[in-house]
C-alpha positions in Angstrom: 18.9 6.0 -75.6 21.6 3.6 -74.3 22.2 5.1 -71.4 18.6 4.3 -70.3 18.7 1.2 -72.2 21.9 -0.2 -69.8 20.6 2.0 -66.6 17.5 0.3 -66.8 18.8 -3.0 -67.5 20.6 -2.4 -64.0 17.2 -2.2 -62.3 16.2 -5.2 -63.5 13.8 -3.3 -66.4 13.9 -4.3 -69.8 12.9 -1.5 -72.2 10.4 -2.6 -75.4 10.9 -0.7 -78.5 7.1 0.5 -77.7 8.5 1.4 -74.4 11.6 3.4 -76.1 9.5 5.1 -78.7 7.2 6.2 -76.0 9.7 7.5 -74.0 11.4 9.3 -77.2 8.3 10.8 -77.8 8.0 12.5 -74.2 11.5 13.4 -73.7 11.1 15.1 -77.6 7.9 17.0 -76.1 9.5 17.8 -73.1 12.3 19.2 -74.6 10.1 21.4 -77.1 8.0 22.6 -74.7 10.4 23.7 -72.1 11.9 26.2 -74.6 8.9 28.1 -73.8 7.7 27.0 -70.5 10.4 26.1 -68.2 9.5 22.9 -66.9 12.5 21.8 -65.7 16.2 22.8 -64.9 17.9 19.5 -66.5 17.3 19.7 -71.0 20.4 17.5 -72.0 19.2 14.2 -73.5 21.7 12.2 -71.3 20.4 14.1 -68.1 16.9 13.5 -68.8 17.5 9.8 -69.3 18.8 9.7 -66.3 17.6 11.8 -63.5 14.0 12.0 -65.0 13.4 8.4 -66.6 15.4 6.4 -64.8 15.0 7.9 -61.8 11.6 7.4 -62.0 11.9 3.8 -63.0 13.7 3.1 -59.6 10.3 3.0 -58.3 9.5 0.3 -59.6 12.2 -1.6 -56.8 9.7 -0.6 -53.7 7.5 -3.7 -54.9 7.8 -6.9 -53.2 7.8 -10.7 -54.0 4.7 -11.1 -56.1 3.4 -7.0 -55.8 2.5 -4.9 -59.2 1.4 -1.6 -59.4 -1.3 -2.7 -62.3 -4.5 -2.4 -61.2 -3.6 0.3 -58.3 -4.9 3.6 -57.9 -2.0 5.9 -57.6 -1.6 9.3 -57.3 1.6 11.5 -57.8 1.3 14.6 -56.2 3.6 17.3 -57.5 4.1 15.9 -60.4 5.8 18.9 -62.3 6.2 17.8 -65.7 5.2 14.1 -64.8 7.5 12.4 -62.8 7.6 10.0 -61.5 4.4 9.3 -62.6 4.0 9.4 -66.7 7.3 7.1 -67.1 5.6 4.3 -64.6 2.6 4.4 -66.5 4.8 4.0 -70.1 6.0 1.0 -68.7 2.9 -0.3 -66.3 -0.3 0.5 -68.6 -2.6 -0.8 -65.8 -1.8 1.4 -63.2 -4.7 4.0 -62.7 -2.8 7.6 -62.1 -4.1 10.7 -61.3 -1.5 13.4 -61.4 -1.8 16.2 -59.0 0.4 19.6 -59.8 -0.4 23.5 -58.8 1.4 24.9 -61.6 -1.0 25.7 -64.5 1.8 25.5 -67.6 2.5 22.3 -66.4 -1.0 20.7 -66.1 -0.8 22.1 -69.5 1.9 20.2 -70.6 0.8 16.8 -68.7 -2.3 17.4 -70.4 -0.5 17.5 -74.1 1.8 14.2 -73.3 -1.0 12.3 -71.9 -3.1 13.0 -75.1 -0.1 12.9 -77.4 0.9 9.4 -75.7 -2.4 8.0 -75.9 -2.4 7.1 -72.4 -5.8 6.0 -71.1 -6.9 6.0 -66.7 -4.6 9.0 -66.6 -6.2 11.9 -64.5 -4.8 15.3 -64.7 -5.8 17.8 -60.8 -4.6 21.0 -60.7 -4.5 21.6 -57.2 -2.4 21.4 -54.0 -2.4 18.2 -51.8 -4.0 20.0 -48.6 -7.1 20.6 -51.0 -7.5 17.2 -52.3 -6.8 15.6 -49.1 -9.9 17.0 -47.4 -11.9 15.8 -50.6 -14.1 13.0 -50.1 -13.6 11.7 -53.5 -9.9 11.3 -53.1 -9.6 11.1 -49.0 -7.9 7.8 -48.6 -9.1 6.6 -51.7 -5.5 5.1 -52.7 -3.0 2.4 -52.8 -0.4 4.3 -53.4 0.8 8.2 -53.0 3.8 8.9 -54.7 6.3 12.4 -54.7 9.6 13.1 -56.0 11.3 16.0 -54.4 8.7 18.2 -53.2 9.0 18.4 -49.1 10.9 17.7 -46.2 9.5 14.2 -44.6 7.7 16.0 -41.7 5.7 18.0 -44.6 5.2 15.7 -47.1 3.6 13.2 -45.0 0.8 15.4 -44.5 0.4 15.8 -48.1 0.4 12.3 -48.6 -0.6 10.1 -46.0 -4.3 11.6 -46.0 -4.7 10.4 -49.7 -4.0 6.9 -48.8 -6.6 3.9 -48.0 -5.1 1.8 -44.7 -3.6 -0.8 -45.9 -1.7 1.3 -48.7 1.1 2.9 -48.7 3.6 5.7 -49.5 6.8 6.1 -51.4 9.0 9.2 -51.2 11.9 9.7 -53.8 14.4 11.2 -51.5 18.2 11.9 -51.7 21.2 10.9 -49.4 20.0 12.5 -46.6 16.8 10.4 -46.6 17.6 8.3 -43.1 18.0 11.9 -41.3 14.9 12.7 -43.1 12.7 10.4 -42.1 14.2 10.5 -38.3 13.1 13.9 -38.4 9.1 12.7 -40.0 9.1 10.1 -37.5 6.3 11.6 -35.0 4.6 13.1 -37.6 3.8 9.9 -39.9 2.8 8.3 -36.7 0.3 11.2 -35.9 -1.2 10.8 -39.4 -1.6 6.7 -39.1 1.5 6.0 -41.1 4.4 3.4 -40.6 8.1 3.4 -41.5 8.1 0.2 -43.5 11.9 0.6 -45.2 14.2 2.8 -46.8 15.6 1.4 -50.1 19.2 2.4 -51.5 19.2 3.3 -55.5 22.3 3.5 -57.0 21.8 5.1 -60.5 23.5 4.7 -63.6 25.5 8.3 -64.0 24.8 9.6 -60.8 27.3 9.5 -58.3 24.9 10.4 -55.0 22.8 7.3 -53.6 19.5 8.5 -54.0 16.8 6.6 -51.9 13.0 5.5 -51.9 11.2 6.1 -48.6 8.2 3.6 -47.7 5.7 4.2 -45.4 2.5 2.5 -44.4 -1.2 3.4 -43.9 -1.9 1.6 -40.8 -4.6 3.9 -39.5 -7.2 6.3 -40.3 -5.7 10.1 -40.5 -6.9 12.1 -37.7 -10.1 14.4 -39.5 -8.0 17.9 -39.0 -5.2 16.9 -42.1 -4.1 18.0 -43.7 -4.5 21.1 -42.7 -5.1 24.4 -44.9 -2.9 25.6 -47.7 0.5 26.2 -46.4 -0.1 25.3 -43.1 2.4 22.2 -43.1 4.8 23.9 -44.9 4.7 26.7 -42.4 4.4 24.8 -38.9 5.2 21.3 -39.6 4.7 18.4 -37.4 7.4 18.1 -35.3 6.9 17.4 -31.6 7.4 20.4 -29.2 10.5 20.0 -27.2 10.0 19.2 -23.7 
């Protein structure tokens, strides 16, 4: 584990043995249950360190002076097989995370770690985003909506922003072409009472690409109408009509 021993060490995170041995444990169930399940592309102990755990971890740099995520309700929505979620919960007991993923073999498998790790205010929704979104019981009931990799900025801040309180905020994992990105979701976070609030560089231990975390802000109530129906955002995004 010393790759994610030094990588995190260069985020400014240093690992407990619990912390290690908790990790161990999910990358060994990972690992065992992917030989049947395909949960993810990347197997390799090295690559999971890194572009799972770690990756993951570099969340932890869109706090400010003085902010935590302990006592926050946070929701990760495509989760897959728990990212970024389950590792900031490993490392941040207090955070209160629901995990939100479509794909029933996974909800299977966060359902195994969570019990397996013993993890307690974890809440496992299979579901889509445009679903819960128009849910009164998790309608901007959060500080924080998280995703890694799941939609093009214009699209994924209709899945997200609705989920959030005002007052809380977003945080996209994105990859180098984040800035375009987010150019591109401009209108459409404004529609949705969001705010750019900044873009934060991560520079990963073993990865060459500068991956980047994406924060927005709930400054207003989304309009009643998002998110709208399954596939709808995906299909006609919220990009301004020309002209």
């Amino acid at each position: 584990m010393q790759q994610l021993i030094d990588g995190a060490r260069e985020l400014q995170i240093r690992l407990t043995p619990e912390q290690l041995e908790a990790l161990g444990a999910y990358q060994h169930a990972l690992v065992e249950w992917n030989r049947e399940f395909n949960l993810t592309a990347i197997t390799d102990d090295v690559g999971i360190q890194v572009r799972h755990f770690l990756d993951s971890l570099s969340c932890f740099q869109a706090l400010e002076s003085g902010e935590r995520f302990s006592g926050k309700q946070v929701i990760d929505v495509g989760t897959g097989a728990g990212f970024p979620g389950l590792p900031l919960k490993l490392l941040c007991p207090g955070i209160k995370l629901t995990l939100l993923e479509a794909t029933a073999k996974k909800v299977g498998f966060l359902e195994h770690v969570t019990t397996h790790l013993k993890l307690h205010d974890v809440t496992i929704k299979q579901g889509r985003a445009e679903e819960l979104g128009q849910q009164p019981t998790h309608r901007e009931q959060y500080d924080w909506a998280i995703a890694r990799a799941v939609a093009d900025m214009p699209i994924l801040a209709e899945y997200l922003l609705p989920l959030v309180k005002v007052g809380g905020r977003v945080l996209a994992q994105k990859g180098e072409g984040a800035p375009a990105e987010v150019q591109r979701g401009e209108w459409a976070i404004q529609q949705l009472g969001g705010r750019v609030r900044r873009l934060v560089p991560i520079e990963l231990r073993g990865l060459a690409e500068t991956r980047y975390l994406v924060i927005l802000d709930k400054v207003a109530t989304t309009p009643p109408q998002y998110p709208r129906r399954s596939g709808m955002p995906n299909k006609r995004p919220l990009i301004p009509k020309a002209g």
